[in-house]
N, CA and C of each residue as an Amber inpcrd file, in Angstrom:
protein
   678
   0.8510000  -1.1980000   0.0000000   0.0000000   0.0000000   0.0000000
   0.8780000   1.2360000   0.0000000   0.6190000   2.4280000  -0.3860000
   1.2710000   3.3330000  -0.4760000   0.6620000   4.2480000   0.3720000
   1.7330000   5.2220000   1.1430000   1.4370000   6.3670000   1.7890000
   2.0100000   7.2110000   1.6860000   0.9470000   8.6850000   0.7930000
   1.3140000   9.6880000   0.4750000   2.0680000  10.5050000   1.9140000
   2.7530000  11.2080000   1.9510000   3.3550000  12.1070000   3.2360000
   3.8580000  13.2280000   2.6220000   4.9880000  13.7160000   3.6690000
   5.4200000  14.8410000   3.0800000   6.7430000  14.9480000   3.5590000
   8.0500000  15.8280000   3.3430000   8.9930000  15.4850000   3.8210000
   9.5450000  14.3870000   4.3020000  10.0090000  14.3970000   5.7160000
  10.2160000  13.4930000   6.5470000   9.4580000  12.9990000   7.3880000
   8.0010000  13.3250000   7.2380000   6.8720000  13.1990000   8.3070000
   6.4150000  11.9910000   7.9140000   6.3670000  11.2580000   9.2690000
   6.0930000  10.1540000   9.4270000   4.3560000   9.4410000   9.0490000
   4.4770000   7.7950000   8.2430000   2.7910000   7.6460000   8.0550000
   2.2730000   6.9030000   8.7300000   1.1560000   6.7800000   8.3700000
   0.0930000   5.8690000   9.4200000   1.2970000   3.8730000   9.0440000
   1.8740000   3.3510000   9.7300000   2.4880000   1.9810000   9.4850000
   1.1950000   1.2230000   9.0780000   1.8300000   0.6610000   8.0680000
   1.2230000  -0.7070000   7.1970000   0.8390000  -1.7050000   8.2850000
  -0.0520000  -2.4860000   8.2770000  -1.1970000  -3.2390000   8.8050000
  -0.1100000  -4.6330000   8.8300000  -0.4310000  -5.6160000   9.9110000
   0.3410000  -6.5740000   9.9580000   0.2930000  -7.9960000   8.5530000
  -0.6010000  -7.3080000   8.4590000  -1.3360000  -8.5170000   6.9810000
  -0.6850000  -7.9150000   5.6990000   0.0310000  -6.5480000   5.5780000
   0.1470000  -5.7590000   4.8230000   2.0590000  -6.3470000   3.8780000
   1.9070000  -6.5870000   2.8320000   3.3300000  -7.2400000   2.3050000
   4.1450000  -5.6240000   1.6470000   5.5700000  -5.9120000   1.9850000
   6.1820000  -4.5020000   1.3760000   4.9760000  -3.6140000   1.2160000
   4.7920000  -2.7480000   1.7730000   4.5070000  -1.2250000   1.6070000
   5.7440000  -0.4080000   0.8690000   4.6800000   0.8860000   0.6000000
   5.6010000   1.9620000   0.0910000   5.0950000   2.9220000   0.7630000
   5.8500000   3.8320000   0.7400000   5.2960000   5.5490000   0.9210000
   5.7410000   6.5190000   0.5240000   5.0490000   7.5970000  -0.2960000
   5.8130000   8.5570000  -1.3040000   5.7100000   9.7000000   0.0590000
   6.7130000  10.5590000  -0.3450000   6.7740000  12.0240000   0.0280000
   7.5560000  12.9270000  -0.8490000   7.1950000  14.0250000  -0.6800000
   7.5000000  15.1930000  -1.2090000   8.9950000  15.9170000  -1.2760000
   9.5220000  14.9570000  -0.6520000  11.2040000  15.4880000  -0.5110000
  11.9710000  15.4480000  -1.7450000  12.2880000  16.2560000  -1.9950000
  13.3220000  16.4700000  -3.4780000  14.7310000  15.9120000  -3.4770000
  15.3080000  16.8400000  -4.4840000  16.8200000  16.6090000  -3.9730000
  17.5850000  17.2450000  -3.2690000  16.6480000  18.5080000  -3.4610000
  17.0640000  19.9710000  -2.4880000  15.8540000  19.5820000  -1.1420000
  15.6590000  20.2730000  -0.2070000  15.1810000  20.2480000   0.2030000
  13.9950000  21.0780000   0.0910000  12.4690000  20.3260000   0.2710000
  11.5630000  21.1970000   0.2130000  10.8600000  21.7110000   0.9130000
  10.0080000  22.5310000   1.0760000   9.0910000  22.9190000   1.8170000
   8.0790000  22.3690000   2.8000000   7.8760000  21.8140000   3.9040000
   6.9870000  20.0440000   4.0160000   5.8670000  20.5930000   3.6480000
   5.3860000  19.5890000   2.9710000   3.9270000  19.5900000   3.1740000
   3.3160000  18.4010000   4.2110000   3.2150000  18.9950000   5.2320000
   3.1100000  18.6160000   6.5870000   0.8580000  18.1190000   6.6900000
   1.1100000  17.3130000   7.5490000  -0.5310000  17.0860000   7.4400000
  -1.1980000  16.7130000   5.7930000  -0.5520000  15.9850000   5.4670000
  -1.5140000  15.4100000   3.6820000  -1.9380000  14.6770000   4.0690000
  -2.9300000  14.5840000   4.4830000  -3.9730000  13.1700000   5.1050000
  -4.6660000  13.0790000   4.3960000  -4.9430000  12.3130000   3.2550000
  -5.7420000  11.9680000   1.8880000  -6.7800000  11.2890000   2.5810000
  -7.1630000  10.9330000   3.3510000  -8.3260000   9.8250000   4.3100000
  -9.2050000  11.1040000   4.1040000  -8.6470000  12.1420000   4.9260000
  -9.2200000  13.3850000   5.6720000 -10.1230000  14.3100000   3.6620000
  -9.5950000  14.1710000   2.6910000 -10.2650000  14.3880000   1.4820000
 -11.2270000  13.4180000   1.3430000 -10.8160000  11.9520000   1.3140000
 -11.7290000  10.9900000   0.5720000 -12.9080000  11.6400000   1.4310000
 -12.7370000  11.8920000   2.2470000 -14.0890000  11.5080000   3.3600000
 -14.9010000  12.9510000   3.4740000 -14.0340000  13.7630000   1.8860000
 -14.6440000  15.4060000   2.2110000 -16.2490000  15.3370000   2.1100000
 -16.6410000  15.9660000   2.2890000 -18.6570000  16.1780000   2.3650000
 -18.9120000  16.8510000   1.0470000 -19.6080000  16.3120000   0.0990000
 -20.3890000  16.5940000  -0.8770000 -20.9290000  18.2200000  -1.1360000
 -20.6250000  18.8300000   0.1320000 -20.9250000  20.2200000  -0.1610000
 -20.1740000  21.0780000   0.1570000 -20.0480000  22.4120000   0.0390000
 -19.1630000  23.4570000   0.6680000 -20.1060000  23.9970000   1.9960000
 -19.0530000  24.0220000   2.7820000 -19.4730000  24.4380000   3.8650000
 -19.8960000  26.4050000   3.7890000 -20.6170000  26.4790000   4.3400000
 -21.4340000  28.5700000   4.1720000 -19.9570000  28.9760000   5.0960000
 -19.5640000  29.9430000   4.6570000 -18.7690000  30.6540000   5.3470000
 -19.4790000  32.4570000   5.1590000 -19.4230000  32.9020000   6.4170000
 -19.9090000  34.3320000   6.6050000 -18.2910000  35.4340000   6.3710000
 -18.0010000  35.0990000   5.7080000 -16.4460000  35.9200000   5.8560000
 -15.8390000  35.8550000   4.1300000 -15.4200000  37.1420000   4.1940000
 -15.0670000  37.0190000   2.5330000 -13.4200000  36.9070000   2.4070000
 -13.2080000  36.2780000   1.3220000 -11.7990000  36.1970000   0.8130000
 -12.0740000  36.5670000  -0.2690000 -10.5320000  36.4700000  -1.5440000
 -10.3820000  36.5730000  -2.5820000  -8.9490000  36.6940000  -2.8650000
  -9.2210000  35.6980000  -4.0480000  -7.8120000  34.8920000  -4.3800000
  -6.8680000  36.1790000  -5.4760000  -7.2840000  37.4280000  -5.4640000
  -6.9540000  38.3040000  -6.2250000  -6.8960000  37.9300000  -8.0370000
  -7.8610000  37.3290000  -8.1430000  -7.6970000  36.3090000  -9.6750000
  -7.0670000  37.6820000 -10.7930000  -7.6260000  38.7660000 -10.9660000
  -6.8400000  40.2850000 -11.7190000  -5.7910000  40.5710000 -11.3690000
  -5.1250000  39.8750000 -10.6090000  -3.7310000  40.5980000  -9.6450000
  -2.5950000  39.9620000 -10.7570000  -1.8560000  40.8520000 -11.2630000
  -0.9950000  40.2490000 -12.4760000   0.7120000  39.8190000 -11.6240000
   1.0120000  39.0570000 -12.3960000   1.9340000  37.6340000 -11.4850000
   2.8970000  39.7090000 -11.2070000   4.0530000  38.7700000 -10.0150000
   4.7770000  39.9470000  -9.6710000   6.1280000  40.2250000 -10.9870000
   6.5990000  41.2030000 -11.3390000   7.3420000  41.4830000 -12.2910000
   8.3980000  40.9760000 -12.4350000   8.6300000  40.2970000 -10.9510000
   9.8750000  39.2250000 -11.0420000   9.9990000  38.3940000 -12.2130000
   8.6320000  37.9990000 -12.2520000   8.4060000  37.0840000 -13.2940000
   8.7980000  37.0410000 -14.4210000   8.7080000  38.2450000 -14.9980000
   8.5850000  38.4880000 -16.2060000   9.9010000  38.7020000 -16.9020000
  11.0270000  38.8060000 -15.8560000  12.2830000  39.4260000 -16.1120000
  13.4320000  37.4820000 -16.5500000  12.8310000  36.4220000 -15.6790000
  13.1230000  35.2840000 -16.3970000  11.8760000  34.2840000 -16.6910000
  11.1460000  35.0500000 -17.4710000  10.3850000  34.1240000 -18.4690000
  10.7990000  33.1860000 -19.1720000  11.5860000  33.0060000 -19.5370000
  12.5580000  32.4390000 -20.8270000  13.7660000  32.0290000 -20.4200000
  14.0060000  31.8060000 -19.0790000  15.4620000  30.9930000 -18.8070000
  14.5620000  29.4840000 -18.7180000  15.4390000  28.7500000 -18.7290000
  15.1860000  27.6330000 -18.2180000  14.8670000  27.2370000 -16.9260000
  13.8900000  26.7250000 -16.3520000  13.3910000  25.9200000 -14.9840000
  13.2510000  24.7610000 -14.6610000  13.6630000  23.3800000 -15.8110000
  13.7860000  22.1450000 -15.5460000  14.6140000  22.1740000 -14.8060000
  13.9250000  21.1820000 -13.6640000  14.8110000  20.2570000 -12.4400000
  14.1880000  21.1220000 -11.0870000  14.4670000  22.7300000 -11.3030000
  14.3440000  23.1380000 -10.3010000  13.1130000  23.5780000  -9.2700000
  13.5300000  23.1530000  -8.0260000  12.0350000  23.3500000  -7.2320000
  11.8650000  24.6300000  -6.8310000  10.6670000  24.9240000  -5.8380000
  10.2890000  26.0870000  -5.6750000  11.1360000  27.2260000  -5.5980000
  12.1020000  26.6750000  -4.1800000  13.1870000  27.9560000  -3.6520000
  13.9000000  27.8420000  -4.5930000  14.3700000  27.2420000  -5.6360000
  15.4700000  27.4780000  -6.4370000  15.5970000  28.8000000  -7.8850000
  14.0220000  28.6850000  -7.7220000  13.4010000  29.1070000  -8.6030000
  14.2540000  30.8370000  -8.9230000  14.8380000  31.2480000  -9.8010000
  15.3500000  33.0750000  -9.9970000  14.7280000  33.9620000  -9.3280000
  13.1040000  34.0040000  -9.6640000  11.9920000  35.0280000  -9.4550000
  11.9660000  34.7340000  -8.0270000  11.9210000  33.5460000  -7.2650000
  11.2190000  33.0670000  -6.3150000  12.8320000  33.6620000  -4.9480000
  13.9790000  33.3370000  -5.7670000  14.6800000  33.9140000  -5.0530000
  15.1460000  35.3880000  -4.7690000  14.7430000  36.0460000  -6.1240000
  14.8760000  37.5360000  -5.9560000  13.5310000  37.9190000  -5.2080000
  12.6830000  37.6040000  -5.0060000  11.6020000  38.0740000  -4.1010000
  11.6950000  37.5480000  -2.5690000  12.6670000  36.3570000  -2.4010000
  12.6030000  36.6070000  -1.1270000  14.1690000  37.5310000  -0.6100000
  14.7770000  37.5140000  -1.1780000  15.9180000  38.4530000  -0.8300000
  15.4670000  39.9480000  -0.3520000  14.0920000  39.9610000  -1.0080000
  13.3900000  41.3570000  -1.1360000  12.0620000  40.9480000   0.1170000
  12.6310000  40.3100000   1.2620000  11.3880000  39.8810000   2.2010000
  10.4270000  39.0000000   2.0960000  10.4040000  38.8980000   0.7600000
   9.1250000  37.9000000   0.4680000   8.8980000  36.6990000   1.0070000
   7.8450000  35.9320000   1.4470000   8.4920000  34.1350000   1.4910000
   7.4060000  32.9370000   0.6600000   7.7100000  32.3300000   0.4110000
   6.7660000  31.4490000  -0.1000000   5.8210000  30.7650000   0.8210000
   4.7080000  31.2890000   0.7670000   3.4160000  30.4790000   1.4120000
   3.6470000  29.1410000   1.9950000   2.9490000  28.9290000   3.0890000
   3.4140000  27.3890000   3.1860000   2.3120000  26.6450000   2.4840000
   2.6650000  25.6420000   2.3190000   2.2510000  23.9940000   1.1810000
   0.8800000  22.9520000   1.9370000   1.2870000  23.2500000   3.2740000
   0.7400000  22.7380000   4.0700000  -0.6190000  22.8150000   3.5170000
  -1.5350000  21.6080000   3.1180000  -3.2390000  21.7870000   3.1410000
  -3.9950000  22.5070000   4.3100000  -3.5890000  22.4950000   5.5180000
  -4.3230000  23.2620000   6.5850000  -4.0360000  24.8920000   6.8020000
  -3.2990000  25.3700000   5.4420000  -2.9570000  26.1590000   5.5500000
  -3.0220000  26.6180000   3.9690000  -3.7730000  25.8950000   3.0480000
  -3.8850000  26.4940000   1.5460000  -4.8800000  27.5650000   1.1640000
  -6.0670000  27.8230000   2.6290000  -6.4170000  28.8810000   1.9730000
  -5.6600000  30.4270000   2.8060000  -4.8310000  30.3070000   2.8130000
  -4.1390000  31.3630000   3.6180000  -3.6950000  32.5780000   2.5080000
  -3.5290000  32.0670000   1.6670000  -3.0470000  33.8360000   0.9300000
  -4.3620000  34.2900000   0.1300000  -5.7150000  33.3850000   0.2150000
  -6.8230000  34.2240000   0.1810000  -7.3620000  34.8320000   1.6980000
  -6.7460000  35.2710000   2.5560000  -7.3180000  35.6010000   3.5850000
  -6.1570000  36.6050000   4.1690000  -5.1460000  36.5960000   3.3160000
  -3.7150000  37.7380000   3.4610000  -3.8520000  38.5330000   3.0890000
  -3.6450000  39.8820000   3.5200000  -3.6530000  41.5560000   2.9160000
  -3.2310000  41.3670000   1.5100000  -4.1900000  41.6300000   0.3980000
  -3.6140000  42.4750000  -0.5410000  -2.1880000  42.3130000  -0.9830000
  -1.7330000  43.6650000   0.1700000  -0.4040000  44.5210000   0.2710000
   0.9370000  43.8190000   0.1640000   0.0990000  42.2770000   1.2200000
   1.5590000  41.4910000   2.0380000   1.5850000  40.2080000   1.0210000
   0.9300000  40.3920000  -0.7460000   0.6890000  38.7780000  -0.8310000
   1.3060000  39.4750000  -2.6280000   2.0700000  38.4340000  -3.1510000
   2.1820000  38.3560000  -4.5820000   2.2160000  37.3440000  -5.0180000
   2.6050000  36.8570000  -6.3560000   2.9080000  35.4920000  -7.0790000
   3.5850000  35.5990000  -8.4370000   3.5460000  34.2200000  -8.6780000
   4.6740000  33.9830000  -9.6990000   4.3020000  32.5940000 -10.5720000
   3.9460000  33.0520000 -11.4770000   3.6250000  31.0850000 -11.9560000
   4.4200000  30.0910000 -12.0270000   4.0080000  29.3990000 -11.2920000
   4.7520000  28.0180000 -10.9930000   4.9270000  27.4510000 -11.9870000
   6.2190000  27.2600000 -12.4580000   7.0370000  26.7310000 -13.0770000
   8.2480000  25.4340000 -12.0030000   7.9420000  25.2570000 -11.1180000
   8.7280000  24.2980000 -10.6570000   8.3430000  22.9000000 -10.3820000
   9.3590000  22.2560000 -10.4920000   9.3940000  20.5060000 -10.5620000
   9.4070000  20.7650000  -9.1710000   8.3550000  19.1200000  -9.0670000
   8.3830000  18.5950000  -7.6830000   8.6090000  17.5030000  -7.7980000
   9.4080000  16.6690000  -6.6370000  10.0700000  15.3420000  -6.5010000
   8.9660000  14.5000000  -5.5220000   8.8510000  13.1530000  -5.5280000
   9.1180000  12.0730000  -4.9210000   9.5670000  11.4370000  -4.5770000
   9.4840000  11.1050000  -3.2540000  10.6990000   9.7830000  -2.4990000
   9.8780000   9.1110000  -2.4300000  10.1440000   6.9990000  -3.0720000
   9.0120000   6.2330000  -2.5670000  10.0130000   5.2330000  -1.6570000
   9.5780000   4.8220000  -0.7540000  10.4370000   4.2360000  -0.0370000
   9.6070000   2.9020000   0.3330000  10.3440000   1.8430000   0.7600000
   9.5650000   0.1710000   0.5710000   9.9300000  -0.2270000   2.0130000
   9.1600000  -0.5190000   2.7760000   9.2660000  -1.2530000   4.2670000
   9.4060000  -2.7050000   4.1000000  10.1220000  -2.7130000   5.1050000
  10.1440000  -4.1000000   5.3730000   8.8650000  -4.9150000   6.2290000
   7.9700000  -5.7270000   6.0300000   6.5940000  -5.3990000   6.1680000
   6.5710000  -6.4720000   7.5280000   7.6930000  -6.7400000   8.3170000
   7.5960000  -6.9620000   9.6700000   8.2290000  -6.0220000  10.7700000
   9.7120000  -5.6520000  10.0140000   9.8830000  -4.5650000  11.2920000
   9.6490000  -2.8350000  10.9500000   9.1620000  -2.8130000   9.2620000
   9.0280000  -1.1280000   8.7670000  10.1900000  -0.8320000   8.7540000
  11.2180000  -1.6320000   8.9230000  12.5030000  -0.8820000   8.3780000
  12.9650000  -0.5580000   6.9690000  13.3550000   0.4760000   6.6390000
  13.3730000   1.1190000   5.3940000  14.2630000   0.4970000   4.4160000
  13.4070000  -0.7320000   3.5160000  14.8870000  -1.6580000   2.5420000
  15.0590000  -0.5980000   1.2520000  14.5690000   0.3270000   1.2870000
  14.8900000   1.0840000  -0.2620000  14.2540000   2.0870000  -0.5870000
  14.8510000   3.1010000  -1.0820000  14.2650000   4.4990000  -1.4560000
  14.9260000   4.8370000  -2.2750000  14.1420000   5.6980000  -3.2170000
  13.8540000   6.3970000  -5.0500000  13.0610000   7.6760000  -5.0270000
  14.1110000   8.7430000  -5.2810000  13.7140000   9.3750000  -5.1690000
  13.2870000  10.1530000  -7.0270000  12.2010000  10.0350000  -7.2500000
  11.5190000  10.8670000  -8.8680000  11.0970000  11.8430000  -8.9880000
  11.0250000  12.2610000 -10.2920000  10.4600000  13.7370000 -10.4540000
   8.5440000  13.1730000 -10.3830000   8.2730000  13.9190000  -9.7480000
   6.0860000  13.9120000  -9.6480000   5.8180000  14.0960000 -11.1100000
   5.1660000  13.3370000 -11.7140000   4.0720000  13.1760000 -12.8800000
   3.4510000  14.4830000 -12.5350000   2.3530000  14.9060000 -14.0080000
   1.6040000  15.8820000 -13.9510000   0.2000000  15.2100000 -13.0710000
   0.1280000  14.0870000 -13.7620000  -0.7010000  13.3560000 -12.9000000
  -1.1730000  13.0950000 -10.9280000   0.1340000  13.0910000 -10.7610000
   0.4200000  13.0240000  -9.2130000   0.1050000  14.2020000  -8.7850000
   0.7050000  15.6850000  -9.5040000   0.6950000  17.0240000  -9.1710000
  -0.7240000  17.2420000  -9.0860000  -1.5370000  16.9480000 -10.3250000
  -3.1460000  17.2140000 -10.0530000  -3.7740000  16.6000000  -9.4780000
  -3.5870000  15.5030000  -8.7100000  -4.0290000  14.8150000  -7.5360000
  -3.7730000  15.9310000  -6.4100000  -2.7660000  16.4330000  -6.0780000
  -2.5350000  16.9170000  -4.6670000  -3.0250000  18.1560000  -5.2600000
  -3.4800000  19.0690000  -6.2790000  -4.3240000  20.2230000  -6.6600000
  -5.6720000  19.8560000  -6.2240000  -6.2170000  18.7100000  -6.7530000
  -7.6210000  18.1730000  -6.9300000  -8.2500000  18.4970000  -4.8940000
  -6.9640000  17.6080000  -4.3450000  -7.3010000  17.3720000  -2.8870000
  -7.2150000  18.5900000  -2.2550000  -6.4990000  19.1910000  -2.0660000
  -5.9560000  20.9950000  -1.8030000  -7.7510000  21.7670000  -2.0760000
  -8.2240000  21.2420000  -3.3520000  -9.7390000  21.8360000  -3.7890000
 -10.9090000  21.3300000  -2.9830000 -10.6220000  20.0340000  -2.4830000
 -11.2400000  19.3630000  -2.0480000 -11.4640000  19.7800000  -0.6240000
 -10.7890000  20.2510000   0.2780000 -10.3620000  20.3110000   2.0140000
 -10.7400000  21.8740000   1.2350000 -10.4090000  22.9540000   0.4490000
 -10.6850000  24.3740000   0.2330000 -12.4010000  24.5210000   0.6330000
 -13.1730000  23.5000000  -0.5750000 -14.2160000  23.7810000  -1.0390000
 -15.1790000  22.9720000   0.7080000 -14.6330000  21.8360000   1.6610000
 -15.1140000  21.8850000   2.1860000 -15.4720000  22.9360000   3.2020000
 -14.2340000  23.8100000   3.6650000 -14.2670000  25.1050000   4.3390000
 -15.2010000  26.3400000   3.4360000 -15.2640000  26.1390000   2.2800000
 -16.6020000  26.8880000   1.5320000 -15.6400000  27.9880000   1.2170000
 -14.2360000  27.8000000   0.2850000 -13.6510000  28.5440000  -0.2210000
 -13.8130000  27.6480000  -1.4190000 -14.1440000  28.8220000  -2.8040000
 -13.6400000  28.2460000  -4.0270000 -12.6550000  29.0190000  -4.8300000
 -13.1310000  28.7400000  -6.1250000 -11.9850000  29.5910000  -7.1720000
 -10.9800000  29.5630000  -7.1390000 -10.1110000  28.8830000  -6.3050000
  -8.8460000  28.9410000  -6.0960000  -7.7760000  28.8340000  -7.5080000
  -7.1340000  29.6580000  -7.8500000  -6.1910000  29.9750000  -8.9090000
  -5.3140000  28.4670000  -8.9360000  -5.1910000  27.6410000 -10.1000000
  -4.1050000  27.1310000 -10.3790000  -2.8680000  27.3570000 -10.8520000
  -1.7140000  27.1880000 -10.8870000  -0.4980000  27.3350000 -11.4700000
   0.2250000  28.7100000 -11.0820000   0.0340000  28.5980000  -9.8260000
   0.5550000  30.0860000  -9.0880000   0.9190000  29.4490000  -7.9120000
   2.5750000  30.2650000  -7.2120000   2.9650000  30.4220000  -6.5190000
   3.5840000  31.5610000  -5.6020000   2.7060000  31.6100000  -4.7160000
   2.1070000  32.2190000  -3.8890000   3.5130000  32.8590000  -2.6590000
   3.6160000  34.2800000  -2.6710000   4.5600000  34.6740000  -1.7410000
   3.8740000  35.7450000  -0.6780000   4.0900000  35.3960000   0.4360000
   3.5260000  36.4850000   1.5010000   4.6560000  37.4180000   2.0860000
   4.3410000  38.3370000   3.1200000   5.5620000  39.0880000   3.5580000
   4.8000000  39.4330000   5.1000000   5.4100000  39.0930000   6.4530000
   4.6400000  39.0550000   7.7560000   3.8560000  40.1480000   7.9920000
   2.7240000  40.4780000   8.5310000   2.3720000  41.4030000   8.9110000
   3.2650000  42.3750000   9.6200000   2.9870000  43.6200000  10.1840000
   4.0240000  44.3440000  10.9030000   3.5420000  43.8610000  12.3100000
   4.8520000  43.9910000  12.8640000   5.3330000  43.0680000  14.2470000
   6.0230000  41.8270000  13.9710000   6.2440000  40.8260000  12.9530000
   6.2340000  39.4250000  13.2510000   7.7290000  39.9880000  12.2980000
   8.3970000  39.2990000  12.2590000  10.0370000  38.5870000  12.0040000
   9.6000000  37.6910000  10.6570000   8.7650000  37.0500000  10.6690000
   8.3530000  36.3970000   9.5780000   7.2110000  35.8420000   9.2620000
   6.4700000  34.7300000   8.2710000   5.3110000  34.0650000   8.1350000
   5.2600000  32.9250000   9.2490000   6.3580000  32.7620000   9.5230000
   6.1280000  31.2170000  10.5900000   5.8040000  31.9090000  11.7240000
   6.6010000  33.0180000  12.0490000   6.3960000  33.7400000  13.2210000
   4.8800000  34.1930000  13.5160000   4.3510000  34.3900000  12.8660000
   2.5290000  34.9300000  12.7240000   2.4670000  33.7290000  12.9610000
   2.4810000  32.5980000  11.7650000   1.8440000  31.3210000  12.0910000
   1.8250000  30.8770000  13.2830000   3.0430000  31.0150000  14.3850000
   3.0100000  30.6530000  15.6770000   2.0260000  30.9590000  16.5790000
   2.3030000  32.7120000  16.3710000   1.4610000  33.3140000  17.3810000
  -0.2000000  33.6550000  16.9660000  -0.5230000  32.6630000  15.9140000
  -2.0580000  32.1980000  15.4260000  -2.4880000  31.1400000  15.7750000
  -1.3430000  30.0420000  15.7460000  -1.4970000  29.1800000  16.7550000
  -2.0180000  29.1870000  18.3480000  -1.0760000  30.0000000  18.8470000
  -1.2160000  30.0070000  20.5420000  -2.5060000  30.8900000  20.4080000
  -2.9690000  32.2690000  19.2990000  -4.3490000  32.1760000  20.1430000
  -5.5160000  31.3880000  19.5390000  -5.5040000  30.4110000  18.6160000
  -6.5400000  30.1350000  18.3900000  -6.2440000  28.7280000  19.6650000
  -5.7750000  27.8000000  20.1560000  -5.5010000  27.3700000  21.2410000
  -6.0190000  28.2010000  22.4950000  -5.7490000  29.2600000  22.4340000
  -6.8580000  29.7530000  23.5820000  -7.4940000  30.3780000  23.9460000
  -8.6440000  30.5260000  22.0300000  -9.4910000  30.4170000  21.7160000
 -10.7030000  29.0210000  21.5050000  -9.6510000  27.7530000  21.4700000
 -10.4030000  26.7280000  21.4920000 -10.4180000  26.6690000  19.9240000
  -9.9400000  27.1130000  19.2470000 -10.5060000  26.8150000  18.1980000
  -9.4090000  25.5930000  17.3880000  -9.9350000  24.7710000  16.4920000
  -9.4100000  23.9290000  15.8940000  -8.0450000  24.2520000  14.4920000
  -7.2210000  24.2000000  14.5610000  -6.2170000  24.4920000  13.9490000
  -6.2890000  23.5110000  12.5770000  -7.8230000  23.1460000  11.7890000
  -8.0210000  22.9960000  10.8170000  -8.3770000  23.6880000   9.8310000
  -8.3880000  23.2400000   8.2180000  -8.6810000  24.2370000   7.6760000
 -10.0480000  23.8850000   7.1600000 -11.1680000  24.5800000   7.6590000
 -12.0190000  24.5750000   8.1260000 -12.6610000  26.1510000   8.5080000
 -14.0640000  26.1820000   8.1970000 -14.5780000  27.9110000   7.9970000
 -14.2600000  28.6200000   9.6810000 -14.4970000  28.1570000  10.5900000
 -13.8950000  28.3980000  12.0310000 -12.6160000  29.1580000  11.8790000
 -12.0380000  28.1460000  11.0890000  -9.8590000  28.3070000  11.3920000
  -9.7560000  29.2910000  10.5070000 -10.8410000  29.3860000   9.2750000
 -10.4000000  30.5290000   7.9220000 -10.8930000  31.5720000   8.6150000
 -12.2200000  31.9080000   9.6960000 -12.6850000  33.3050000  10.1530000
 -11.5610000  33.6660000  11.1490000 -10.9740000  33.1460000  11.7960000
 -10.1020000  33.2660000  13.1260000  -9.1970000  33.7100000  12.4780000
  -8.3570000  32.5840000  11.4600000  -7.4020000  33.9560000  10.5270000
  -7.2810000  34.6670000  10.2990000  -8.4780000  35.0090000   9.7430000
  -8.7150000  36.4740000   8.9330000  -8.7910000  37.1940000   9.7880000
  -9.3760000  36.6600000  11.0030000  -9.9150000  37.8170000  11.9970000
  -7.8910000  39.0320000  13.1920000  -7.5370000  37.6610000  12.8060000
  -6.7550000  38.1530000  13.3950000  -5.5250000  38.7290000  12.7070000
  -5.6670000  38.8230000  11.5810000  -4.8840000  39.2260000  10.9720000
  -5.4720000  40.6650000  10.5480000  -6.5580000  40.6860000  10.0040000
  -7.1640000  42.2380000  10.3650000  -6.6550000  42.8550000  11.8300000
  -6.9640000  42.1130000  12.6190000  -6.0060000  43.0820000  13.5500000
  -4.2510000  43.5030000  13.4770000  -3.9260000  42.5850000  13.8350000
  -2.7990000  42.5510000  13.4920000  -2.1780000  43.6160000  12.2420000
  -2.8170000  43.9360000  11.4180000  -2.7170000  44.6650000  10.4580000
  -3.5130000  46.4670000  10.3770000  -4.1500000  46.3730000  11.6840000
  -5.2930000  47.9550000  11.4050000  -4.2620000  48.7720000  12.0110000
């Protein structure tokens, strides 16, 4: 059986009845970004409808890619992943950072200022590691690491739509990569992310992505920002 993951994050272990397993993740050759929490169970099992959300976003769909872009249109980008990317690195030299990957966290740059959010069309390769257990002790007899099919890529788009549309976000833009810059006060995007963490924790609220976790965002990031 195979288990999708992400980085180095660990999967649900193969069942005792279960012969060689595999499990893909997202780790390149460089290192990538995790995509932390891909729980494909947590899609199959999405609900047939979008959930009502009382709170507006918008994915800026008129917002034209940032000019970085435009300056290596025409170099070459085979092989290379996100951070490697020219545009992707001259914008963060310039503060920028790349959104995190994370599904519990994909509708986040529709719920980011405007001001603090740009992009760049994704043009980068993503890798796979599949790795084969040993299907009594899970010890790791072999790993391969490949470039992701287009196929594989629109699977983890499809699911990303799937966990969006249950929180009752749609439209979400394909083939864009997404850069934020912290609100004022924070050091960075993880740094907010932290301290969104600790209050929705004590707020009670669930650190899913989910119409709850998308209003609490927003909500606090309007502050954070007035």
């Amino acid at each position: 059986m195979v288990y999708p993951t992400c980085a180095t994050t660990a999967t649900e272990p193969p069942g005792p009845d279960r012969r060689g397993s595999r499990r893909r993740t997202n780790a390149g050759p460089s290192p990538l970004r995790a995509w932390s929490d891909r729980v494909l169970t947590v899609v199959a099992q999405a609900r047939p409808y979008a959930a009502k959300m009382d709170t507006g976003y918008a994915w800026g769909i008129e917002q034209p890619p940032d000019p970085a872009a435009a300056k290596v249109a025409d170099t070459d980008a085979d092989g290379l992943t996100p951070e490697q990317l020219p545009e992707v690195r001259e914008l963060t030299a310039r503060g920028w950072q790349l959104a995190p990957d994370a599904p519990m966290l994909v509708f986040l740059p529709a719920v980011w200022p405007p001001q603090l959010r740009t992009w760049v069309p994704d043009r980068a390769t993503r890798y796979e590691t599949w790795t084969e257990l040993d299907p009594k002790t899970y010890e790791v007899l072999r790993e391969q690491t490949v470039r992701s099919s287009w196929e594989s890529r629109n699977e983890v788009e499809n699911d990303n739509d799937a966990l969006l549309a249950d929180a009752g976000i749609t439209g979400r833009p394909r083939g864009r990569l997404w850069l934020l810059k912290p609100p004022p006060g924070f050091a960075s995007v993880d740094d907010f992310l932290a301290e969104l963490g600790r209050r929705a924790d004590a707020a009670g609220v669930d650190g899913a992505c989910g119409p709850e976790y998308v209003r609490f965002t927003r909500d606090v990031l309007r502050v954070v920002t007035a």
